[in-house]
C-alpha positions as CSV (number, residue, x, y, z in Angstrom):
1,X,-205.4,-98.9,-120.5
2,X,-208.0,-101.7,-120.0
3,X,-207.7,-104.4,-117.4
4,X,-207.4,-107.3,-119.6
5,X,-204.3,-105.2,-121.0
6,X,-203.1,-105.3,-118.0
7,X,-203.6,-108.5,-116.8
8,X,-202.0,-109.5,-119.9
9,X,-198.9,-107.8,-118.9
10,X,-199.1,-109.1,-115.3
11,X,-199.1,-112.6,-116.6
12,X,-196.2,-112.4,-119.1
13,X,-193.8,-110.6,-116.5
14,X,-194.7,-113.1,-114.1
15,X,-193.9,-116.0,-116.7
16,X,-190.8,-114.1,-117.4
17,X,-189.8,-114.4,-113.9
18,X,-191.1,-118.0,-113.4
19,X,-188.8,-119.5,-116.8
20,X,-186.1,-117.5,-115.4
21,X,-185.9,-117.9,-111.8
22,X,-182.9,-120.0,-110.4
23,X,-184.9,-122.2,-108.3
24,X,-187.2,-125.0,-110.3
25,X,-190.2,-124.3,-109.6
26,X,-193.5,-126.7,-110.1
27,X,-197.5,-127.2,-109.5
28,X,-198.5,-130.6,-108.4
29,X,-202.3,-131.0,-109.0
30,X,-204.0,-134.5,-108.5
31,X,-200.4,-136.1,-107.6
32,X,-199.2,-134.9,-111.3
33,X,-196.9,-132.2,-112.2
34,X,-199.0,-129.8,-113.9
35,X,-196.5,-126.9,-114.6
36,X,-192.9,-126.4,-114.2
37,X,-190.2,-123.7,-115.2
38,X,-187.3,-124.5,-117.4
39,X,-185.2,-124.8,-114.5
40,X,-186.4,-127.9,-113.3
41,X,-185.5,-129.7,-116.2
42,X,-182.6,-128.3,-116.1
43,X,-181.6,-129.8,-112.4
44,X,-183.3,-132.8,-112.9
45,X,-182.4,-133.7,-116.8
46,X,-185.5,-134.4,-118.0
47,X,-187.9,-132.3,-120.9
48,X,-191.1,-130.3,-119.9
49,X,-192.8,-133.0,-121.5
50,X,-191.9,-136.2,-119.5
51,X,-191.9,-134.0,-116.7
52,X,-195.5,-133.3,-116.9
53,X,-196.6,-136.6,-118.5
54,X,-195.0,-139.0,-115.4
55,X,-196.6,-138.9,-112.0
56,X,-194.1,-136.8,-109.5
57,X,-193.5,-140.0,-107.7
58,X,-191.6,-141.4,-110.0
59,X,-189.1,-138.9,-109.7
60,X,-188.6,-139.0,-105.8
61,X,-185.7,-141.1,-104.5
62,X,-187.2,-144.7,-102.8
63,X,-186.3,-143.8,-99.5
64,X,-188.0,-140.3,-99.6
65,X,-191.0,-140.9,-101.7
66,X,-193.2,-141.5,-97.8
67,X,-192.3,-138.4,-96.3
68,X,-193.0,-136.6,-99.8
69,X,-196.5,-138.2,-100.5
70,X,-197.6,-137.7,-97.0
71,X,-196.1,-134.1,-96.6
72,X,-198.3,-133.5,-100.3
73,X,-201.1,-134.9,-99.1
74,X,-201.5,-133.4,-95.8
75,X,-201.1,-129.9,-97.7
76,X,-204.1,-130.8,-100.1
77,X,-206.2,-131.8,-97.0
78,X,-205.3,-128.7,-94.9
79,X,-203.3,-131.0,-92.3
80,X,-200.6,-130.6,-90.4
81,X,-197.1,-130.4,-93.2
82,X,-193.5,-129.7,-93.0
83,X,-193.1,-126.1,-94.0
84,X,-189.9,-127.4,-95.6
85,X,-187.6,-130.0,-96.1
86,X,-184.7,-131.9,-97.5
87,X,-185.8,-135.3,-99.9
88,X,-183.9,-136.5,-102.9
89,X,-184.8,-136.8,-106.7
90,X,-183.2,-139.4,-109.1
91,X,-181.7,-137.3,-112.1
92,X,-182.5,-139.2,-115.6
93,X,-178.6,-139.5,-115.7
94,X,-179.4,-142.0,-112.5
95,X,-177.4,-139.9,-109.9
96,X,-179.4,-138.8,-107.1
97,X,-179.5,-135.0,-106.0
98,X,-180.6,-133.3,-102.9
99,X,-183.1,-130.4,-103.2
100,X,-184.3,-128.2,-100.7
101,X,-188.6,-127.8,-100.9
102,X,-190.4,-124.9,-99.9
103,X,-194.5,-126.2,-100.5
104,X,-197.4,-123.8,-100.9
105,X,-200.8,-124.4,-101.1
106,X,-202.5,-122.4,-103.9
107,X,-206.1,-122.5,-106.7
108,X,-204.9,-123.9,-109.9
109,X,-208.0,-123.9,-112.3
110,X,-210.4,-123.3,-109.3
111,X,-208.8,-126.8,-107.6
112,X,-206.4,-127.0,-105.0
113,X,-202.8,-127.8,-106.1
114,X,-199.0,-127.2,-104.8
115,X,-196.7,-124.7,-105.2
116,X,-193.4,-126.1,-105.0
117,X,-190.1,-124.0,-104.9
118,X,-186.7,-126.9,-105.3
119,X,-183.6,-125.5,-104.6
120,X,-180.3,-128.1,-105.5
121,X,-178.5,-128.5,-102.4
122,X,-176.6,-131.8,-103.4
123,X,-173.2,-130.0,-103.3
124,X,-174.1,-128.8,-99.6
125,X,-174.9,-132.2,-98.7
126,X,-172.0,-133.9,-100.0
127,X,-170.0,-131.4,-97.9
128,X,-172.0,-131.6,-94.9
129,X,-171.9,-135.6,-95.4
130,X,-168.0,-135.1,-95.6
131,X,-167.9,-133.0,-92.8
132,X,-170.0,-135.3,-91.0
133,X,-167.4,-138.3,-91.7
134,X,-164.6,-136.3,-90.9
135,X,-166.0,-135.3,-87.1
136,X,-167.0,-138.9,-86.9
137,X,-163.5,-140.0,-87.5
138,X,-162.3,-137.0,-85.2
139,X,-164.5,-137.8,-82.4
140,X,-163.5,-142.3,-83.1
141,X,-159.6,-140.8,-83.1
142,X,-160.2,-138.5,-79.6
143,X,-162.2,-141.2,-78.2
144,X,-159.6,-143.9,-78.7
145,X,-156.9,-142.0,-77.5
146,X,-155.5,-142.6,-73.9
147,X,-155.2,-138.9,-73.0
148,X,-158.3,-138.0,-71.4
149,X,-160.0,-134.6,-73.2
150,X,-161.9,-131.9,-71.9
151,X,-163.1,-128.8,-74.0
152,X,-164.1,-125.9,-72.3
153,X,-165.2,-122.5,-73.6
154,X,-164.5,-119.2,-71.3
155,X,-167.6,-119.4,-68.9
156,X,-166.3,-122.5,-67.9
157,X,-168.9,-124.2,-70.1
158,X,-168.1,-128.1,-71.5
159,X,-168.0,-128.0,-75.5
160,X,-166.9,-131.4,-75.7
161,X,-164.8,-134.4,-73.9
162,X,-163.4,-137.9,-74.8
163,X,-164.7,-141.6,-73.3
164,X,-160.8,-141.7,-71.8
165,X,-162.4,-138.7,-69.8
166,X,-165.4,-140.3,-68.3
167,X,-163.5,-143.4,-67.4
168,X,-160.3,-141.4,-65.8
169,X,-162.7,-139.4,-63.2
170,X,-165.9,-142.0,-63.2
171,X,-168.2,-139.7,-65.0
172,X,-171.4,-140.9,-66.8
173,X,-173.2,-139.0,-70.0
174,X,-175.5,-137.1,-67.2
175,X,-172.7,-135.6,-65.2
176,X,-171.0,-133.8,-68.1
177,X,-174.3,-131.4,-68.3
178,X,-172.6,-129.7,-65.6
179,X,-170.4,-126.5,-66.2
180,X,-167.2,-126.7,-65.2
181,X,-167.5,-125.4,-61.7
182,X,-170.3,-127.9,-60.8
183,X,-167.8,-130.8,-62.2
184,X,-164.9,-129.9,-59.9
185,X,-167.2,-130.2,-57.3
186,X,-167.4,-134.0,-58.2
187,X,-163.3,-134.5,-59.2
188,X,-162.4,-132.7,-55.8
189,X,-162.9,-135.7,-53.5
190,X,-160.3,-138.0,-55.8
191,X,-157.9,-135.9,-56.0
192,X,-154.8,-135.8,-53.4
193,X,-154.5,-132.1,-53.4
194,X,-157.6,-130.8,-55.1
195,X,-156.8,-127.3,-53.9
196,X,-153.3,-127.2,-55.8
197,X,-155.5,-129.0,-58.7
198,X,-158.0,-126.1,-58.5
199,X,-155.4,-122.8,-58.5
200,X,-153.5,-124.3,-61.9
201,X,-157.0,-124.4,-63.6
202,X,-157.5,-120.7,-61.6
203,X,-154.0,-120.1,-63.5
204,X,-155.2,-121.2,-66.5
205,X,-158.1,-119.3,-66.9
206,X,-156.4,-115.8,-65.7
207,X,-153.4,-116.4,-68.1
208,X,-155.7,-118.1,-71.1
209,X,-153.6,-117.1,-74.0
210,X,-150.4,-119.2,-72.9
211,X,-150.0,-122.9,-72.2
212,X,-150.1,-124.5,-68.9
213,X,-148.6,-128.0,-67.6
214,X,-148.3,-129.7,-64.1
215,X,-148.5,-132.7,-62.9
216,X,-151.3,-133.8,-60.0
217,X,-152.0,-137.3,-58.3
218,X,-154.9,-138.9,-57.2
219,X,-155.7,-140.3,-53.2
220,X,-155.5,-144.2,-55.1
221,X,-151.8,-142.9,-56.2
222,X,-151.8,-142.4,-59.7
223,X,-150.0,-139.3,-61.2
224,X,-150.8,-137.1,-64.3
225,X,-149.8,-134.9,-66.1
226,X,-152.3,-132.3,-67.4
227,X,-152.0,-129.4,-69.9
228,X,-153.8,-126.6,-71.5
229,X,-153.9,-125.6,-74.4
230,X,-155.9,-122.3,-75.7
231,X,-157.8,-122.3,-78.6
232,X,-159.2,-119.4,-81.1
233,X,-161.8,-119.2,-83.4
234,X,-161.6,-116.2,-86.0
235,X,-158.5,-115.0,-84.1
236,X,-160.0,-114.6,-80.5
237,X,-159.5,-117.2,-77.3
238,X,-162.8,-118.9,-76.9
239,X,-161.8,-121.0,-74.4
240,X,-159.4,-124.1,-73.2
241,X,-158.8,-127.8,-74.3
242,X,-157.3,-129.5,-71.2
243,X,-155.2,-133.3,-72.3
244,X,-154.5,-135.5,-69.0
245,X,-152.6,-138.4,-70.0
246,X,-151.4,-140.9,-66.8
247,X,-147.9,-141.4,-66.6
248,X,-147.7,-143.4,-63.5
249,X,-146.6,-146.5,-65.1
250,X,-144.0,-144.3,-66.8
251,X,-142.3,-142.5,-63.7
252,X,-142.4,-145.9,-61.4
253,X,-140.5,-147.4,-64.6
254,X,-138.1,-144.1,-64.4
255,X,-137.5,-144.9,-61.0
256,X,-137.2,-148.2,-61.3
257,X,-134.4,-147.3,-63.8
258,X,-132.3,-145.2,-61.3
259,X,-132.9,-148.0,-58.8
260,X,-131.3,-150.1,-61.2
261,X,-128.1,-148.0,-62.1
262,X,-127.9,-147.2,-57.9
263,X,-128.2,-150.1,-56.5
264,X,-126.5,-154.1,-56.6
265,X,-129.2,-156.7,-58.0
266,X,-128.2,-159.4,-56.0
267,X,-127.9,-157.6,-52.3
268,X,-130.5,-154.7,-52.9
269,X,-128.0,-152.5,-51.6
270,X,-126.7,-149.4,-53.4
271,X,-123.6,-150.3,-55.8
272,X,-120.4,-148.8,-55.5
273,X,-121.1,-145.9,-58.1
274,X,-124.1,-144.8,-56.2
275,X,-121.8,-144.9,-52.9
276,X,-119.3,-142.8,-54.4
277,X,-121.8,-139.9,-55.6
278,X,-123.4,-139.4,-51.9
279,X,-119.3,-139.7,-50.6
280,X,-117.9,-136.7,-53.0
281,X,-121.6,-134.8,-52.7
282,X,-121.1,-135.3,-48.9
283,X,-117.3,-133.8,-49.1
284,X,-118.6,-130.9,-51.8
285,X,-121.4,-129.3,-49.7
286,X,-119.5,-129.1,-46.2
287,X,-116.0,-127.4,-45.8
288,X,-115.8,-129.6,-42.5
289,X,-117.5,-132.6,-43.2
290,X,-118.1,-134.8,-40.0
291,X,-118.5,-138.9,-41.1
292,X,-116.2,-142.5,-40.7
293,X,-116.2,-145.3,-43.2
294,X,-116.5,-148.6,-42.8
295,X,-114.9,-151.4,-45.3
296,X,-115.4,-154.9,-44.3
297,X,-114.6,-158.1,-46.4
298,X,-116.0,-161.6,-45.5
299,X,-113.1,-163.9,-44.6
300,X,-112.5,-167.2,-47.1
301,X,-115.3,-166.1,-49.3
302,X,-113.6,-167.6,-52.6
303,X,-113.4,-170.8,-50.3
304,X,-116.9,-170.9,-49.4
305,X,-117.7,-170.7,-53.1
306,X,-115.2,-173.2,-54.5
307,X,-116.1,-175.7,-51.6
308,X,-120.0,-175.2,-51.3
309,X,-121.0,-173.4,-54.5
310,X,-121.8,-170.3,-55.8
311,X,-125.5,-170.3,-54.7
312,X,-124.2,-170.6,-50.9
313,X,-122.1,-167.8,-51.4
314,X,-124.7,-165.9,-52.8
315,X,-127.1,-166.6,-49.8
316,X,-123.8,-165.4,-47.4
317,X,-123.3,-162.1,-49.0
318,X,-127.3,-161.3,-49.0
319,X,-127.7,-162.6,-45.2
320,X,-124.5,-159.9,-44.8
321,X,-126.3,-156.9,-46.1
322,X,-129.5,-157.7,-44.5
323,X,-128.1,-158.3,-40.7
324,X,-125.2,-155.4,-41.4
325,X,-128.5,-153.4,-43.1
326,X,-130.2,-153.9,-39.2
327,X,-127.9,-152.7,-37.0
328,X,-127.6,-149.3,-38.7
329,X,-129.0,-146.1,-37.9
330,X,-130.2,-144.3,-40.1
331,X,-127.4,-142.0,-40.1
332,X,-125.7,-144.9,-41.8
333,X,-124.9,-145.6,-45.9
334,X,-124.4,-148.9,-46.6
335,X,-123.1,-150.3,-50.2
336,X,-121.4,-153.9,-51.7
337,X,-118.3,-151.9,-52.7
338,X,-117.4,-155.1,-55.0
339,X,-117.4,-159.2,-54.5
340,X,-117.2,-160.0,-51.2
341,X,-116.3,-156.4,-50.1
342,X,-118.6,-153.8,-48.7
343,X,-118.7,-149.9,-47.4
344,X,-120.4,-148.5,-44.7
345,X,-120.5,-144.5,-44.7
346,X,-121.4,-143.4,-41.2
347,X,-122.2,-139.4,-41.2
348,X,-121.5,-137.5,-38.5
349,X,-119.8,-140.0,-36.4
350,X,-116.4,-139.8,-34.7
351,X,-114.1,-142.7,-34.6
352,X,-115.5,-143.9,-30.8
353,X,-118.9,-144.8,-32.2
354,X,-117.7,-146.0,-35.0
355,X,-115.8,-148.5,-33.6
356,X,-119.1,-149.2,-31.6
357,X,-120.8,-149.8,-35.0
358,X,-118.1,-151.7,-36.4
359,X,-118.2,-154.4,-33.2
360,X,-122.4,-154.7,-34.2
361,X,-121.8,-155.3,-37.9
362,X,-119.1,-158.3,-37.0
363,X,-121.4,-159.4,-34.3
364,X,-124.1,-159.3,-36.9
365,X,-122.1,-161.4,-39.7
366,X,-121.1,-163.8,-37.1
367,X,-124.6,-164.9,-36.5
368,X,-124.1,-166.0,-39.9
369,X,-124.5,-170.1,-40.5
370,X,-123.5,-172.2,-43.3
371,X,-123.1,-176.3,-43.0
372,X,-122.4,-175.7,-39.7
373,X,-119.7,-173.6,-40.1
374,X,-120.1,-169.5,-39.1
375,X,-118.8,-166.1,-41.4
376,X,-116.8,-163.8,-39.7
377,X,-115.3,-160.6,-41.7
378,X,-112.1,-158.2,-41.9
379,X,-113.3,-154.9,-40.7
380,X,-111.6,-151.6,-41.5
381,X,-112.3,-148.0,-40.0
382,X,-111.4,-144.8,-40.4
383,X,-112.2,-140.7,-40.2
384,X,-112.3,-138.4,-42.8
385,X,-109.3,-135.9,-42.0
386,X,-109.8,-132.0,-43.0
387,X,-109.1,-131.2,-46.4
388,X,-108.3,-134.6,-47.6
389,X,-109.3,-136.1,-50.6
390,X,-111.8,-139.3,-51.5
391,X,-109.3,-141.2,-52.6
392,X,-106.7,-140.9,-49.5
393,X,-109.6,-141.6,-47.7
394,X,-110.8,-144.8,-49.2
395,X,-107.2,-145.5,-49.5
396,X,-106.6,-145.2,-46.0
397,X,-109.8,-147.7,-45.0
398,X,-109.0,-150.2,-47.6
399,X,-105.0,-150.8,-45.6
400,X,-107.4,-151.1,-42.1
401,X,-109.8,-154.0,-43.5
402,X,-106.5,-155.4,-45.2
403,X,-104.3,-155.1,-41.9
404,X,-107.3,-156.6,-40.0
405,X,-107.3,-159.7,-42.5
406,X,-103.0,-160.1,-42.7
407,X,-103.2,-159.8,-38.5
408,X,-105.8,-162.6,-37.9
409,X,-109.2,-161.9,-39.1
410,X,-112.3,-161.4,-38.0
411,X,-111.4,-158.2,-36.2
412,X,-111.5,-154.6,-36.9
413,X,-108.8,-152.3,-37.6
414,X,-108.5,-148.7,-37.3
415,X,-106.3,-146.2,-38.8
């Protein structure tokens, strides 16, 4: 077989391979598209013939045509090139596609020209430009919630993290180059009990697979509550996302609350439902409970308020629980039991001191002044007996103050 027979067989099963390849493939001599394979017209909806007949230029997309004529050019002139690259061609439909070019320099009738290889990767980009969108509105979303968010893969390494995080420990960009070890290091000195902090991330990290919550508070006294969650990729743990929200605001308005349901809004002290709780849990967790109560009444209060108004009458009964509220130990319960009425639970006291504490709470109220005038109070006392219940008790008490008032007020009574 001669050469030229086989050089004619070379060529045609390398044009076979050329017109049928799945990539468009074209040479660009002198800035003009001098061959190209059926596929490119395919991808790019133009004929052969306006193909090669319009300079390659034209086909680029506005923005790209700069990078493409100097990444050509620099090839020609043996200059520094992209290998390969991402640019954008304008379909004759008018839609624009994305095509991936790999450039070779090769001798096309003795002159230098370009081998290009296109690939269409316009479906990739739309999904990467999706993607792109949809971690943009993940990371807006993370960043504008109020939970601060760290991401941390097994070796303690940070994937990712939230601006509420920065903010809550007074991080900048630089600090979260650190791995996880190095930024406890920097949280340690805020933190109230930064060795409890550290053993529940220790916790965490030992027990990976299950969810972990506690709460921790810093030395300027806010509290959190932190949790971690595990997450997998392809089925295995790859590491932990920690969420810290702050929920200071949230228990001091749950304690406000309870302070609310305990306690009288116009003395401050505890209300007569509140009194009555610590009174049977007092009873309930001794079988020989040791304590005296005291119920006092302030004499003529419904005169006070008829004759001087409600707001002096209101000043009396808080000036009551303030000087009563001063003379207590702290041994010593004290509530408004209702009106003018109030109950004074004195735990483990016998009847001799309190009578002794009874005499300083109506010492107390009668330093009490009012247009000239001074408040004095019916004072009842009594002992809890063995085995008796609440309600003889209180029964019992209230007949003292009321035998102290019917015999001459200002007095105490005991019984």
């Amino acid at each position: 077989m001669s050469e030229n027979t086989d050089n004619f067989e070379f060529y045609h099963q390398y044009k076979t391979i050329v017109e049928h390849a799945g990539e468009a493939i074209v040479i660009i001599q002198d800035e003009k598209i001098v061959y190209t394979n059926p596929k490119c017209s395919q991808l790019t909806g133009y004929t052969p013939e306006e193909i090669m007949s319009t300079p390659f230029i034209e086909f680029i997309y506005e923005e790209d045509k700069e990078r493409v004529m100097r990444n050509f050019r620099n090839r020609i002139k043996g200059l520094p090139a992209e290998k390969e690259y991402d640019f954008r061609i304008v379909h004759k439909n008018g839609s624009v596609r994305w095509f991936h070019i790999r450039p070779v320099i090769i001798q096309w009738n003795g002159k230098p020209a370009v081998l290009d290889f296109l690939v269409d990767i316009t479906e990739r980009k739309l999904l990467e430009e999706k993607l792109k969108q949809s971690l943009a509105i993940l990371k807006a979303t993370i960043d504008a919630t109020e939970d601060a968010i760290l991401v941390m893969d097994n070796n303690r390494n940070i994937l990712s993290y939230n601006k509420t995080f920065l903010k809550l420990w007074e991080f900048d960009e630089d600090d979260m180059s650190l791995n996880g070890y190095e930024l406890m290091e920097k949280i340690k000195p805020k933190l109230k009990e930064p060795e409890k902090f550290i053993q529940v991330i220790e916790q965490a990290y030992k027990d990976i697979d299950k969810v972990m919550k506690d709460l921790f508070e810093l030395k300027n006294g806010r509290i959190f509550s932190r949790c971690f969650y595990p997450f997998k990729i392809d089925g295995k743990i790859k590491g932990t996302v920690c969420y810290i929200k702050d929920i200071t605001d949230s228990i001091n308005y749950e304690k406000e609350l309870k302070k609310l349901a305990s306690t009288d809004p116009l003395t401050g002290l505890l209300n007569r439902r509140k009194f009555l709780d610590i009174l049977e849990s007092l009873v309930q967790k001794s079988d020989n409970p040791n304590f005296s109560l005291i119920m006092f009444d302030i004499d003529d209060f419904k005169k006070i308020n008829d004759t001087y108004g409600h707001h002096v009458g209101d000043m009396i009964l808080k000036k009551v629980a303030d000087n009563v509220k001063s003379v207590l130990d702290e041994n010593s319960v004290i509530a408004r039991w209702g009106g003018e009425e109030f109950m004074v639970l004195l735990i483990d006291s016998n009847l001799e001191n309190s009578l002794d504490a009874g005499k300083k709470i109506l010492t107390s109220i009668n330093q009490i002044q009012y247009n000239s005038k001074f408040v004095s109070a019916s004072i009842g006392i009594t002992k809890f007996l063995p085995g008796e219940t609440i309600y003889n008790l209180l029964k019992r008490v209230d007949k003292a103050m009321y035998t102290a008032k019917k015999t001459g007020k200002n007095k105490l009574v005991a019984l």
